[in-house]
NUNU-220738 format. One record per residue (C-alpha): residue number from 0; residue in one letter; x negated, y negated, z. Coordinates in Angstrom, 2 decimals, always signed. Layout:
// NUNU-220738
SITE   nr  rest       xx       yy       zz
SITE  NUM     A        X        Y        Z
...
This chain:
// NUNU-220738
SITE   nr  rest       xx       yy       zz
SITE    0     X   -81.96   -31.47   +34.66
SITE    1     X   -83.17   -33.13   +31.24
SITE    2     X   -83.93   -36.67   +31.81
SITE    3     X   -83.53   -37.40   +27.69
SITE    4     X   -82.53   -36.68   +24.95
SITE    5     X   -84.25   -37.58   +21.56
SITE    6     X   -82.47   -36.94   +18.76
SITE    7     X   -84.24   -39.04   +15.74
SITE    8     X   -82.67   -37.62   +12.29
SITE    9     X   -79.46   -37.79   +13.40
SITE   10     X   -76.75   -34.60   +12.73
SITE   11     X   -75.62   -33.66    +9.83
SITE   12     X   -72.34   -32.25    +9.10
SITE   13     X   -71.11   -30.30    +6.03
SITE   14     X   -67.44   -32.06    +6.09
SITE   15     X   -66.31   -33.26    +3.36
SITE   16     X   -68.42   -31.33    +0.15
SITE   17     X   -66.31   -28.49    -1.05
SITE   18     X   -67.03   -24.98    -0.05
SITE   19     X   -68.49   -23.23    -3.49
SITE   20     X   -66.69   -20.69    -4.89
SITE   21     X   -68.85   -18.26    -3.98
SITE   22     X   -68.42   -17.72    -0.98
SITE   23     X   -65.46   -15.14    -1.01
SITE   24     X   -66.95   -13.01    -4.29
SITE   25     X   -69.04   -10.24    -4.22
SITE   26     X   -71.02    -8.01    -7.84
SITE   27     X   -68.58    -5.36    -8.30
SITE   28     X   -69.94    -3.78   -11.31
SITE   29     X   -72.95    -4.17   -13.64
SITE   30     X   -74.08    -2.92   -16.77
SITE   31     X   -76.10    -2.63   -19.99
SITE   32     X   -74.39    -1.96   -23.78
SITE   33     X   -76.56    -2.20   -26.84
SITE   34     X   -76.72    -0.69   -30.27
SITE   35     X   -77.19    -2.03   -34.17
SITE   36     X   -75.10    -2.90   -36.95
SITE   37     X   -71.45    -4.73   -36.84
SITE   38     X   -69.81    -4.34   -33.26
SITE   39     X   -66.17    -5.46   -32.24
SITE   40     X   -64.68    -5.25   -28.59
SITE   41     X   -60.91    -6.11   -28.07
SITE   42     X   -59.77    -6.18   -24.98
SITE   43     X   -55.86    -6.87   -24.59
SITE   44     X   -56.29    -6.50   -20.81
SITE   45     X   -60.18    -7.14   -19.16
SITE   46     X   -60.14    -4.78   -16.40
SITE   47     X   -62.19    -7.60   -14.32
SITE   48     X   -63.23   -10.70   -14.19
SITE   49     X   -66.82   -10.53   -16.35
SITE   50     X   -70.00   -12.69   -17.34
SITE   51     X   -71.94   -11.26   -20.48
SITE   52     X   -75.40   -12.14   -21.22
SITE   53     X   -76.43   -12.21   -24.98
SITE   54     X   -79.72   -10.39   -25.16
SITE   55     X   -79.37    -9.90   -29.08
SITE   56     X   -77.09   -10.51   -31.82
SITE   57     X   -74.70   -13.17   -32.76
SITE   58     X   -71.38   -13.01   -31.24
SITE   59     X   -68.09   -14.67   -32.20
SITE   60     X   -66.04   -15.07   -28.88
SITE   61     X   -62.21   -16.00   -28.82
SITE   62     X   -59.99   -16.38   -25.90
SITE   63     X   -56.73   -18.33   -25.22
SITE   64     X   -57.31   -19.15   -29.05
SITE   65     X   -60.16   -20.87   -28.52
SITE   66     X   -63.62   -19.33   -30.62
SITE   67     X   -66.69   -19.69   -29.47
SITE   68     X   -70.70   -19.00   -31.25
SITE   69     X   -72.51   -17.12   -28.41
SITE   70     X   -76.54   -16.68   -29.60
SITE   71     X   -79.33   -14.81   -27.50
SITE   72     X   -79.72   -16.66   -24.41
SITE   73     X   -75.52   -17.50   -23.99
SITE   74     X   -73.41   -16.52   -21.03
SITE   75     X   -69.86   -15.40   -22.17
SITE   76     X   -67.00   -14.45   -19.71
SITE   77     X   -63.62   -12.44   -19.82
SITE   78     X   -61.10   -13.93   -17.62
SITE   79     X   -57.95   -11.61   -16.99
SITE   80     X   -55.32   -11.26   -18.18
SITE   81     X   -56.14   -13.08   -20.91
SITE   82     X   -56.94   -10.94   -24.46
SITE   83     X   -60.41   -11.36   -25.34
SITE   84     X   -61.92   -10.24   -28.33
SITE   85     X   -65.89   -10.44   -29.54
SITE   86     X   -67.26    -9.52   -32.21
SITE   87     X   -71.49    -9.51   -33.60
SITE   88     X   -71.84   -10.30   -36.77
SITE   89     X   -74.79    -9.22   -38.05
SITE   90     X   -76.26    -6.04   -39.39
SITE   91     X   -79.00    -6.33   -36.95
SITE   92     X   -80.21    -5.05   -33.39
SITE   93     X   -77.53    -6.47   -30.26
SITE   94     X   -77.43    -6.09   -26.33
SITE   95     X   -75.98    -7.71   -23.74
SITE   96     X   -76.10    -7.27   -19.72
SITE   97     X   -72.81    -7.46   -18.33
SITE   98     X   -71.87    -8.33   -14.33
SITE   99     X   -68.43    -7.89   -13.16
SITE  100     X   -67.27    -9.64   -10.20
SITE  101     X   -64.48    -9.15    -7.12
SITE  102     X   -62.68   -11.19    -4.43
SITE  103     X   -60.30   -13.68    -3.81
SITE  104     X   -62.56   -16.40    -5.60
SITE  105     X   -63.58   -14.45    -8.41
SITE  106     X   -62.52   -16.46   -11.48
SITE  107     X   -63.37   -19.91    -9.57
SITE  108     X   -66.72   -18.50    -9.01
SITE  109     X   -66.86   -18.39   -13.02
SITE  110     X   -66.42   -22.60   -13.15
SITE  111     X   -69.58   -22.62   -11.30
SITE  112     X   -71.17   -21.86   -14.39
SITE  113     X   -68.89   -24.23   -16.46
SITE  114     X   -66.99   -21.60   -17.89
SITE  115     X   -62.94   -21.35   -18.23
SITE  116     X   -60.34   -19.93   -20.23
SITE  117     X   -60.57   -22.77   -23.18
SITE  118     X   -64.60   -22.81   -22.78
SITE  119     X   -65.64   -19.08   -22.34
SITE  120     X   -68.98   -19.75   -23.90
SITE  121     X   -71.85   -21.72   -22.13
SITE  122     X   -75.32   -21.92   -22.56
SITE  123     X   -77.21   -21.85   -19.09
SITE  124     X   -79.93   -24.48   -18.06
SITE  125     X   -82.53   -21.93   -17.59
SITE  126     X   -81.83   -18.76   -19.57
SITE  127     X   -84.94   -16.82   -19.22
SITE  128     X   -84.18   -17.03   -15.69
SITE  129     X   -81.02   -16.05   -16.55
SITE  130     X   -81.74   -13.40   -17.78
SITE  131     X   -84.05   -11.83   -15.10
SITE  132     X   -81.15   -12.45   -12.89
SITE  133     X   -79.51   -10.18   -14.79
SITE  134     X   -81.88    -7.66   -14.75
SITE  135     X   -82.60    -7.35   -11.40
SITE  136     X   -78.88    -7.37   -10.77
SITE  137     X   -78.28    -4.56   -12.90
SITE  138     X   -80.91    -2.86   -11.70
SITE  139     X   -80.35    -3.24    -8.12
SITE  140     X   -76.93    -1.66    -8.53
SITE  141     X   -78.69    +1.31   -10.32
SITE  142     X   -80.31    +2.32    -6.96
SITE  143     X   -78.57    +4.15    -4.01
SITE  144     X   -80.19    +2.57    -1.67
SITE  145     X   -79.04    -1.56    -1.85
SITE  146     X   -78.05    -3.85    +0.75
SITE  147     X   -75.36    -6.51    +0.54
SITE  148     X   -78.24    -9.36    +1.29
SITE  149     X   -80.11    -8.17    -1.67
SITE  150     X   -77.13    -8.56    -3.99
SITE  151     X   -76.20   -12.01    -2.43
SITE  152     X   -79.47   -13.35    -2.80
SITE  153     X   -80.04   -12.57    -6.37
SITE  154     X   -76.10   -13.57    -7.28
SITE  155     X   -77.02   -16.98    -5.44
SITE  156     X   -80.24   -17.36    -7.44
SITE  157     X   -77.82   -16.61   -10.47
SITE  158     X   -75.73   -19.84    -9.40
SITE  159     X   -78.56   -21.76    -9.49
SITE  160     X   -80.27   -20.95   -12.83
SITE  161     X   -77.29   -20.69   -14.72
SITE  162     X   -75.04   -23.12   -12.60
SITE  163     X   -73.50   -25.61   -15.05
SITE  164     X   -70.19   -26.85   -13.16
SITE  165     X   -67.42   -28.60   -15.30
SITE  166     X   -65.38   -31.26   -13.39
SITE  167     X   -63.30   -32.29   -16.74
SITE  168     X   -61.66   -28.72   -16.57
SITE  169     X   -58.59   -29.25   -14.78
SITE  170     X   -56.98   -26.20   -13.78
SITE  171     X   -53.85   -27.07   -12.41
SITE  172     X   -52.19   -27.67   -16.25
SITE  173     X   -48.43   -26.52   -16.77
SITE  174     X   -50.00   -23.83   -18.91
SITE  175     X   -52.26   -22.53   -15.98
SITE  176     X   -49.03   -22.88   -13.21
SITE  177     X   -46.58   -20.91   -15.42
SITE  178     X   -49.23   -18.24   -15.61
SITE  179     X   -49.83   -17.85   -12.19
SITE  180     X   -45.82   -18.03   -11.52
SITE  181     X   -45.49   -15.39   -14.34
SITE  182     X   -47.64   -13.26   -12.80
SITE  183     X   -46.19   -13.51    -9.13
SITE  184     X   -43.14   -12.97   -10.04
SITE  185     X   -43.79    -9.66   -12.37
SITE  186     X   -45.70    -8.86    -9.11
SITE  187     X   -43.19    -9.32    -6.42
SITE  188     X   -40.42    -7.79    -8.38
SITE  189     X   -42.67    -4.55    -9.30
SITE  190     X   -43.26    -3.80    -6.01
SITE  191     X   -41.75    -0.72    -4.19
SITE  192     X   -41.64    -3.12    -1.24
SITE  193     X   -41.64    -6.76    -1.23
SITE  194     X   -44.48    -7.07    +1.89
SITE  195     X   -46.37    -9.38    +0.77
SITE  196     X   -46.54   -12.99    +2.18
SITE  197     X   -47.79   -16.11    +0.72
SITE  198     X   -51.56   -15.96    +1.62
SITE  199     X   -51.78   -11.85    +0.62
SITE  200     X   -49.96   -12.82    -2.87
SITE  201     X   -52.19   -15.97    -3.29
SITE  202     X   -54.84   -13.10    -2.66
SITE  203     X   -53.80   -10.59    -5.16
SITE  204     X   -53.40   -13.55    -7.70
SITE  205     X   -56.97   -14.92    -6.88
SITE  206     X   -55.67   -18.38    -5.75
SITE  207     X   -55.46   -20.38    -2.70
SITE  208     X   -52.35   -20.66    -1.00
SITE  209     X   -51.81   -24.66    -2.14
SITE  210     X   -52.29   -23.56    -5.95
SITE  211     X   -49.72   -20.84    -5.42
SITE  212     X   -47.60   -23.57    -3.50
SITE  213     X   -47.95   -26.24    -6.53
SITE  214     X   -47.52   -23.59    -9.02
SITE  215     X   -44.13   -22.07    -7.53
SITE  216     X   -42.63   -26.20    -6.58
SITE  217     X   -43.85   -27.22   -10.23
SITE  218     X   -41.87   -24.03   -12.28
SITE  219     X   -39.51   -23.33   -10.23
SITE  220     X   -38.41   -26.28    -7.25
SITE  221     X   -39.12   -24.28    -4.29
SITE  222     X   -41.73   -23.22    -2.44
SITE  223     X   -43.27   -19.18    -2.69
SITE  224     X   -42.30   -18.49    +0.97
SITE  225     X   -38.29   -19.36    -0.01
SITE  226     X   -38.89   -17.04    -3.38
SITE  227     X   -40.05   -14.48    -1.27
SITE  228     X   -37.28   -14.88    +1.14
SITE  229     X   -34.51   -14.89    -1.62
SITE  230     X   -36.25   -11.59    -3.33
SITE  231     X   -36.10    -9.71    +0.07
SITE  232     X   -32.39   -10.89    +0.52
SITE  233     X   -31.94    -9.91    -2.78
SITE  234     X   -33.76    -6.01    -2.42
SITE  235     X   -31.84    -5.63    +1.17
SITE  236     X   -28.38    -6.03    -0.56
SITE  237     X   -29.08    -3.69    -3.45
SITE  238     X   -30.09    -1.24    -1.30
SITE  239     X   -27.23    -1.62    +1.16
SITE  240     X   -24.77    -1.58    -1.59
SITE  241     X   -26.30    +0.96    -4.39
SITE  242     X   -27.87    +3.39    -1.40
SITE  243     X   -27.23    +5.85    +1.16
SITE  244     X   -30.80    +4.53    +3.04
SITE  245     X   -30.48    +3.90    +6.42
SITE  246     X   -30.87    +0.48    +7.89
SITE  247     X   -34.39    +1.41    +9.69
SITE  248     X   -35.20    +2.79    +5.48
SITE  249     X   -33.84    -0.50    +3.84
SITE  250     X   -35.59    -2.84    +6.58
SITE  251     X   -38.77    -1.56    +5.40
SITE  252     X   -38.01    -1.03    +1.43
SITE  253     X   -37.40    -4.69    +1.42
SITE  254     X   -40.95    -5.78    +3.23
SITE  255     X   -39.88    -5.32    +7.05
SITE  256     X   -42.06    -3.86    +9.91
SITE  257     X   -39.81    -4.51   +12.15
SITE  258     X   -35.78    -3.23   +11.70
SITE  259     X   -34.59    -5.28   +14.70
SITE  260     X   -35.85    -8.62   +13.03
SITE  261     X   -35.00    -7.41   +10.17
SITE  262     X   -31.30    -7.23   +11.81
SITE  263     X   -31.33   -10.83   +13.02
SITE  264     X   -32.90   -12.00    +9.59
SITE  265     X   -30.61   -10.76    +7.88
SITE  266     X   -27.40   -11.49   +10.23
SITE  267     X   -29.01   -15.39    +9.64
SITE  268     X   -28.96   -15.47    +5.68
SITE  269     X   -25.94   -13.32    +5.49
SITE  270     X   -23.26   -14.15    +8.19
SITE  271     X   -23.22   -10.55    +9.43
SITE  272     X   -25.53    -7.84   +10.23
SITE  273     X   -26.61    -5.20    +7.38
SITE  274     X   -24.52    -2.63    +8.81
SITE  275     X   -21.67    -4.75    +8.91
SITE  276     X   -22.27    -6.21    +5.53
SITE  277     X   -22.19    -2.47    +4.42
SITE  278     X   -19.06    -1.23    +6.26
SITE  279     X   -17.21    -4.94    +4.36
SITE  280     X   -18.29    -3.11    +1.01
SITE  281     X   -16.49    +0.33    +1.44
């Protein structure tokens, strides 16, 4: 039996600071590009979302019309899907080291270093640091042989030495929720199947489910989950009506596991069930 307890500090609770971005993204790629004279990269569609460090050479950066100056020592990013095009201007010697990142918090992760799509140039507190970082980085994803640990370790080192967050950047803009609708929606209606629900579409989109939520009631008055909803009811009747597909076919085609809920979904929106609402048809 303990007689007493002494507990002098007092707990501590991590409660009401943020979780950092950081903690759903993971180095998905890394590499090294250098060579000498005049050098131009566009990019109409960044295959990932990227940090570039300047080893050499001055670069002129523009994205979402903004340009940037990055010198030796700069971080730059590419944020997709936005076009990003840079360009070294001088007929000397350039290099960069280049990490590409993954995960649901990948671009978020990139405000940790005060970058964003109108700032995609920053200049990092300590950039010889930096620039080990880097290195090491790049060459621990060189060797065969790596363990996760290793890589989160050195990307958390990389936080702090070139961590530089920006709280005037303010994400949630109209600009910034018609994007992410945009996107959704070219998503959704792309798909073979529409199976996604609201967290695996905030997911794919590399948002939280309340951005998705205030981007979809801002542009369009309802929530994702009722978009959603209306596209499947929308899928099941084209099918029913342009198709031979069985029921059990178009219960799936239009994001359904199951056919009997399916059944009873459908018999709720519609009035009638989907064999019934075909049979009314012919």
């Amino acid at each position: 039996m303990v007689d007493s307890i002494k507990n002098n500090n007092g707990a501590h609770f991590w409660i009401l600071d943020p979780l950092p971005a950081y903690i759903n993204v993971w180095v998905f790629k890394s590499n090294r590009v250098s060579g000498n004279g005049e050098y131009i990269s566009i990019q109409p569609y960044p295959s990932g979302v990227t940090l570039r460090y300047v080893v050499k050479g001055s670069w002129r950066v523009k994205m979402c019309g903004v340009e940037q100056m990055a010198k030796p020592g700069d971080i730059f990013c590419a944020l997709p899907p936005e076009h990003i095009m840079f360009r070294q201007i001088e007929d000397s010697d350039w290099e960069w080291l280049e990490i590409q990142f993954n995960g649901s918090y990948a671009e978020k992760f990139i405000m940790e270093f005060g970058l964003h799509r109108k700032s995609p140039v920053t200049t990092p507190p300590e950039p010889e640091n930096a620039l080990e970082l880097f290195k090491k980085l790049y060459f621990l994803m060189a060797q065969n042989k790596r363990s996760v640990p290793e890589a989160l370790t050195l990307l958390f080192k990389l936080v702090g030495a070139c961590g530089n967050k920006q709280d005037i950047y303010v994400e949630q803009t109209e600009k910034s929720q018609k994007m992410i609708v945009t996107k959704a929606i070219d998503y959704l209606e792309t798909m073979p199947s529409v199976g996604k629900n609201v967290s695996e579409l905030a997911e794919q989109l590399g948002v939280d489910r309340t951005t998705l939520y205030r981007a979809f009631k801002g542009e369009t008055g309802q929530s994702p989950h009722k978009y959603i909803e209306k596209l499947k009811l929308e899928r099941s009747i084209e099918l029913l009506s342009s198709t031979n597909m069985t029921v059990a076919e178009v219960s799936r085609n239009s994001g359904f596991s199951d056919v009997k809920y399916f059944i009873g979904w459908f018999k709720k929106k519609n009035g009638v069930t989907p064999g019934s609402y075909r049979k009314s048809l012919r």
